[in-house]
C-alpha positions as CSV (number, residue, x, y, z in Angstrom):
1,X,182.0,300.6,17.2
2,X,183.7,297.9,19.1
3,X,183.3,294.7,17.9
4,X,181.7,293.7,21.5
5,X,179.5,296.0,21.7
6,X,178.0,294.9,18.3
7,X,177.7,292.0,19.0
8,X,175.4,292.9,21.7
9,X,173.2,295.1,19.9
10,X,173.1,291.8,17.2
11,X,172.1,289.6,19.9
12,X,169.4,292.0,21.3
13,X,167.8,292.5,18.3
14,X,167.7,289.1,18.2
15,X,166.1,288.6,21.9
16,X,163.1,291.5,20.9
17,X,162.4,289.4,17.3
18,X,161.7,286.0,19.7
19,X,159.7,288.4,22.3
20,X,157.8,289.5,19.7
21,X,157.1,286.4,17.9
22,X,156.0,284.4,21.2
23,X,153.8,287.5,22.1
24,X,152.1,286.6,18.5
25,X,151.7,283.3,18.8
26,X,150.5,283.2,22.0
27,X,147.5,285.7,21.3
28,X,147.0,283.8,17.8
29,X,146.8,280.5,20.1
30,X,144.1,281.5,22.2
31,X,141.8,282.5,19.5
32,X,142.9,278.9,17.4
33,X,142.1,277.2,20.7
34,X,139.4,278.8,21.8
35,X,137.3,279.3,18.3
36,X,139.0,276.8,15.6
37,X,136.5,273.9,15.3
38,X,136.5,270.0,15.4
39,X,135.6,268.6,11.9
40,X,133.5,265.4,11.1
41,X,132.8,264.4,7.6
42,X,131.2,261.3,7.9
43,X,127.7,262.4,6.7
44,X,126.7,262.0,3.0
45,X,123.2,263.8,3.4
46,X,122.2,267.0,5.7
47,X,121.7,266.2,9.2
48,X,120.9,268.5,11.9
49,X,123.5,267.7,14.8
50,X,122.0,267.2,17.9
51,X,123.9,267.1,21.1
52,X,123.4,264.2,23.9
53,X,124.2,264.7,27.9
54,X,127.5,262.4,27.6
55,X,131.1,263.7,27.0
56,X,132.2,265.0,23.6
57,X,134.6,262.5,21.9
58,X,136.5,264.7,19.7
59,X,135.6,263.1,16.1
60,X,135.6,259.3,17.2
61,X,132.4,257.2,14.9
62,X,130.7,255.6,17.5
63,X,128.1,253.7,15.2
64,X,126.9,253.7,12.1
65,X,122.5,253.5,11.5
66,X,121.5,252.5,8.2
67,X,117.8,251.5,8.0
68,X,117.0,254.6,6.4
69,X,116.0,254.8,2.6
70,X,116.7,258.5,1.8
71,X,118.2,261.8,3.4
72,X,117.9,262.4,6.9
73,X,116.2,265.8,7.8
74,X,116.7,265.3,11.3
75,X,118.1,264.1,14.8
76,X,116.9,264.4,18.7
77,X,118.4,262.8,21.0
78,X,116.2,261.6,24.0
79,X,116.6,263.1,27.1
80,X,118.2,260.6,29.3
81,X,120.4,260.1,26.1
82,X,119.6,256.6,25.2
83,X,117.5,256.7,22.5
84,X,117.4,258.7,19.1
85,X,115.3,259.8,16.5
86,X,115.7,260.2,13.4
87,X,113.2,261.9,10.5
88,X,113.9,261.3,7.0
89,X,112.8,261.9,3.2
90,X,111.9,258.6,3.4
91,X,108.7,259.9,4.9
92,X,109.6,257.9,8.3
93,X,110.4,259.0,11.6
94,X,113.0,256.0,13.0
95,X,113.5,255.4,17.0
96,X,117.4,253.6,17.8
97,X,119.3,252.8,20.6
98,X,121.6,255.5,20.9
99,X,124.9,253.2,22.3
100,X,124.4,249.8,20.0
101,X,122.1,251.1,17.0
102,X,119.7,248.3,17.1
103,X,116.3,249.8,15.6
104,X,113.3,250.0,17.9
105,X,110.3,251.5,15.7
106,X,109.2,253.0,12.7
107,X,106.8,255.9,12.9
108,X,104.8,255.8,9.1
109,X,101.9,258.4,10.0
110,X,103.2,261.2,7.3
111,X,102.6,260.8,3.8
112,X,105.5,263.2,2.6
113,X,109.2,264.1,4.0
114,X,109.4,264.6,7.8
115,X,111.4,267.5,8.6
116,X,112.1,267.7,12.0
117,X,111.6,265.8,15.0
118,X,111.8,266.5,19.0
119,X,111.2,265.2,22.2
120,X,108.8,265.7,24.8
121,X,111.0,266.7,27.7
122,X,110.1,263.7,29.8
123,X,110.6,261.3,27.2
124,X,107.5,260.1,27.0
125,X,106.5,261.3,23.6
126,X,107.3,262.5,20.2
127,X,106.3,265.4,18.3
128,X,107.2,265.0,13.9
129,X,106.7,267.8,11.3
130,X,106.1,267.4,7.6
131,X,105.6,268.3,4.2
132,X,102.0,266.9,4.6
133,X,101.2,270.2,6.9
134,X,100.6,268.4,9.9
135,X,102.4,267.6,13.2
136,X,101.9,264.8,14.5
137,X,102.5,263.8,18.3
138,X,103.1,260.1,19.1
139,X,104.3,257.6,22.2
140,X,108.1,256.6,21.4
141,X,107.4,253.1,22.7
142,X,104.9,252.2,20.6
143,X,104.3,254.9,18.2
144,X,100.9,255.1,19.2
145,X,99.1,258.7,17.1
146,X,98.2,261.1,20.1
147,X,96.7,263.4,17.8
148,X,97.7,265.7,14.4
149,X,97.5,269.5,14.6
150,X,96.2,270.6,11.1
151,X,96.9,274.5,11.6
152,X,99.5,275.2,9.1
153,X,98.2,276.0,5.4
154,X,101.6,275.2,3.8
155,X,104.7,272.8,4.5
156,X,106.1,272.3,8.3
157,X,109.9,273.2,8.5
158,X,110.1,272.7,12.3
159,X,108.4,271.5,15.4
160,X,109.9,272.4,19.2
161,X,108.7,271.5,22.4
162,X,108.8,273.7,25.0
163,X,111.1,273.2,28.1
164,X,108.1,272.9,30.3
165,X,106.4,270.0,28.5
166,X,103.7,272.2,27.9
167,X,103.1,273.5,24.6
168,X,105.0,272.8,21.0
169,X,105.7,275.6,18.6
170,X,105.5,274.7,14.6
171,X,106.5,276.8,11.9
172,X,106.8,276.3,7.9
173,X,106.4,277.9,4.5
174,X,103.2,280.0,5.5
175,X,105.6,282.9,7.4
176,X,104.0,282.0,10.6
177,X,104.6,280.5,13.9
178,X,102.4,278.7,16.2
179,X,102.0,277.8,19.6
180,X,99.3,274.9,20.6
181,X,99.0,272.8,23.4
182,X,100.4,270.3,23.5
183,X,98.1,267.6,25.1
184,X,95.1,268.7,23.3
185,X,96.6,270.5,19.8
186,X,94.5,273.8,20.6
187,X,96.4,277.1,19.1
188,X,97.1,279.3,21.6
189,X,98.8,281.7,19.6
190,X,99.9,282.5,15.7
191,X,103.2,284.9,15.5
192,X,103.1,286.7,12.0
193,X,106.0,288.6,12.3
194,X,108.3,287.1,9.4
195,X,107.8,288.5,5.5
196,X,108.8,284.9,4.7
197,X,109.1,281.3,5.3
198,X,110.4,280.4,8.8
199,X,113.4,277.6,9.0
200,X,113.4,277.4,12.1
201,X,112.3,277.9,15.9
202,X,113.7,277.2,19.2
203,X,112.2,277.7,22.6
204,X,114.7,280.1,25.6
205,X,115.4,277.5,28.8
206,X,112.8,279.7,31.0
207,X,109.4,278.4,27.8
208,X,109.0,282.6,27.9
209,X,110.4,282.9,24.8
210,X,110.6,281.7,21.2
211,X,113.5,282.4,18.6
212,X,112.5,282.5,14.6
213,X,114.6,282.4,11.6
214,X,113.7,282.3,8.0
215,X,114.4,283.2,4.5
216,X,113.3,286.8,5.2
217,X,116.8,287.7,6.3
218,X,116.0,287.7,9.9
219,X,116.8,286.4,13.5
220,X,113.8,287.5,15.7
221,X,112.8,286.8,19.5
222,X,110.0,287.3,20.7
223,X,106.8,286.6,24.0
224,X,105.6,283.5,23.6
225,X,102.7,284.1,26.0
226,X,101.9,287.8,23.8
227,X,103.5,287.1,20.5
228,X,105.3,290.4,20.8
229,X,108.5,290.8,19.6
230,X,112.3,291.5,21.9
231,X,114.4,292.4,19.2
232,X,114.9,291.7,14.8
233,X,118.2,291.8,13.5
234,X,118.7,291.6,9.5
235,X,121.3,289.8,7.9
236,X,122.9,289.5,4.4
237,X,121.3,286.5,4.1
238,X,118.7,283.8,4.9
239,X,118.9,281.7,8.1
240,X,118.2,277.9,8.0
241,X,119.0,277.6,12.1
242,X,118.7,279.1,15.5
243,X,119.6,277.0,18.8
244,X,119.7,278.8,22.4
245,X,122.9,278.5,25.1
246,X,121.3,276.5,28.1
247,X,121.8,279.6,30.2
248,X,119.5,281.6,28.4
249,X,121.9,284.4,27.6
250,X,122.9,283.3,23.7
251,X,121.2,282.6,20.3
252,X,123.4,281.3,17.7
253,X,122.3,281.2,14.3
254,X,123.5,278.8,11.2
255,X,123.8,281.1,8.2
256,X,123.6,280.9,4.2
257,X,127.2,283.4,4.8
258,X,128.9,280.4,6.0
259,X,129.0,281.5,9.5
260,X,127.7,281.2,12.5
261,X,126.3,284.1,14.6
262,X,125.9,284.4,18.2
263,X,123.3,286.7,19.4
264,X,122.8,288.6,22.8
265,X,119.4,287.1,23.6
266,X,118.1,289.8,25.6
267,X,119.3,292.9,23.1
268,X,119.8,290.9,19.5
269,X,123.5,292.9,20.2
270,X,125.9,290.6,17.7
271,X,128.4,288.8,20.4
272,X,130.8,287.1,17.5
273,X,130.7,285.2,14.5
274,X,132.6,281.8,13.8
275,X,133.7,281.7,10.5
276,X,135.7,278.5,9.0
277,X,133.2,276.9,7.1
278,X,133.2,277.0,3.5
279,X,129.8,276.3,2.6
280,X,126.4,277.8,3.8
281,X,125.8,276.7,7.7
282,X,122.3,274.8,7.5
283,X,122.2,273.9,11.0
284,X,123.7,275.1,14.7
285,X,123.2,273.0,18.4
286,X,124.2,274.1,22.2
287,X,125.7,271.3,24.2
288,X,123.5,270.8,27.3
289,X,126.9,272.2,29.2
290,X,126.6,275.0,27.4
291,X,130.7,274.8,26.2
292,X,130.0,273.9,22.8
293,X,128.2,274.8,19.4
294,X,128.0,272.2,16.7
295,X,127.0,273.5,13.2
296,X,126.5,271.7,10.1
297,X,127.2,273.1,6.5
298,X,126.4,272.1,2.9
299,X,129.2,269.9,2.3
300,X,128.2,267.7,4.9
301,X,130.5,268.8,7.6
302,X,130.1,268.7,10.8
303,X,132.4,271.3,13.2
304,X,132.2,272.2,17.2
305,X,133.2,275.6,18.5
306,X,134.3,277.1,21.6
307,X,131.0,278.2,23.1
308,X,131.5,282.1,23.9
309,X,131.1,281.9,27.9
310,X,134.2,279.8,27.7
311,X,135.9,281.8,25.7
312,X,139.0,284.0,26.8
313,X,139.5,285.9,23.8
314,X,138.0,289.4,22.4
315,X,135.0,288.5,19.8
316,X,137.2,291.1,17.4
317,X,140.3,288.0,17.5
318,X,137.7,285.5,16.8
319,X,136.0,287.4,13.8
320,X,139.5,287.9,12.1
321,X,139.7,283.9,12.1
């Protein structure tokens, strides 16, 4: 063959190797950019991340709050994003300005660990669950009691309010879930569909729903009006969180599998799974935009995803991850 013409075939070869490679990188960069997350690791104890209405700030401390006295169970942030709130082991709920830190009050009505804490959606109030089987509902100015709703029979895991203001749903150690008003503390309704403690709850945008998770295995919507239940799905192991996508169409769930798991909300069909941590994912929040999904794991890292609507890539390329 004539020296030219291998030279040719040499440099073609060549030319189809770089095709290829920039074809493979270029598929591999979309599903890095679109699903690889942003790591914090400035948390010593297990906080539940929380998302306020400003811009992300990819992994930039903002403040530091230290008037705690033992491990944080749990963050809200207002809804105008000022304040937070944070519950603790210390058997305190704490209220802080949100951009300088300076403390504003100390909520003492629990006599063992609070364990979650939310919002009233205008701000107004707060609503605190506990290891003493009560909630307890309280002003956020001056941490005034509004009154205690006694109906668990075990330890409360979680407390939500619903979008409407209306009515807060509890859950805890006793396998169920319930709905009460939220003005009065009146049950209105008692879900018994989990074999097991609930971990737990969060309410769809639209108040007509409620999703459940729990040490039974399972992710499970359901009526909140009727109690009965959309869809179950069964994992390989237990759930310790469940946060809806601000559009309704999404529940993600943090998993003991040390992934996260987003969820058709209307069909419990599996959409795709995030899977870079490497210890079991006790948490999972939707930014209010609905672009992002934080998720906290074991090791006391915190990482944000590439929420699926924003997503360009197949769920199969992000699953491989």
């Amino acid at each position: 063959m004539p020296a030219q013409s291998k030279k040719f075939n040499v440099l073609f070869l060549v030319f189809c190797c770089v095709v290829i490679l920039m074809s493979f990188l270029a598929v591999r960069a979309c599903a890095v950019s679109e699903a690889s997350p942003v790591s914090h690791h400035a948390h010593t104890a297990t906080v539940t991340p929380s998302f306020s209405h400003s811009t992300l700030s990819v992994g930039t401390t903002l403040l530091t709050y230290n008037e705690h006295r033992n491990a944080i169970s749990s963050l809200a942030w207002s809804p105008d994003g000022q304040y937070l709130a944070s519950a603790s082991y210390d058997k305190t709920v704490q209220v802080w300005d949100s951009a300088t830190g300076k403390h504003l009050l100390t909520y003492r009505g629990h006599s063992e660990t609070v364990t979650s804490v939310v919002w009233s959606p205008d701000g107004t109030d707060l609503a605190s669950a506990s290891f003493d089987k009560t909630v307890q509902v309280w002003q956020s100015v001056t941490g005034h009691l509004e009154l205690t709703y006694h109906g668990h029979t075990n330890w409360v895991t979680a407390v939500a309010w619903s979008p409407d203001g209306k009515e807060l749903a509890s859950a805890g150690l006793d396998t169920t879930v319930q709905i009460w008003n939220a003005s009065t503390g009146k049950t209105l309704l008692t879900y018994i569909g989990h074999a097991g403690s609930v971990t737990a709850i969060a309410w769809s945008p639209d108040s007509k729903h409620l999703a459940s998770v729990g040490f039974d295995k399972s992710v499970q919507v359901w009526n909140a009006s009727t109690g009965r239940t959309v869809w179950i799905y069964c994992c390989q192991g237990w759930i310790n969180g469940v946060t809806w996508s601000p559009d309704g169409r999404y529940v993600a769930t943090a998993n003991t599998s040390k992934t996260v798991q987003v969820w058709d909300s209307t069909t419990g069909t599996p959409v795709l799974t995030y899977r870079n941590h490497l210890s079991e994912v006790l948490s999972v929040a939707w930014s209010p935009d609905g672009t992002r999904i934080a998720s906290g794991d074991d090791d006391g890292i915190v990482r944000v995803w590439q929420a699926p609507l924003a997503c360009k890539c197949s769920p199969s390329e992000i699953d491989l991850l």
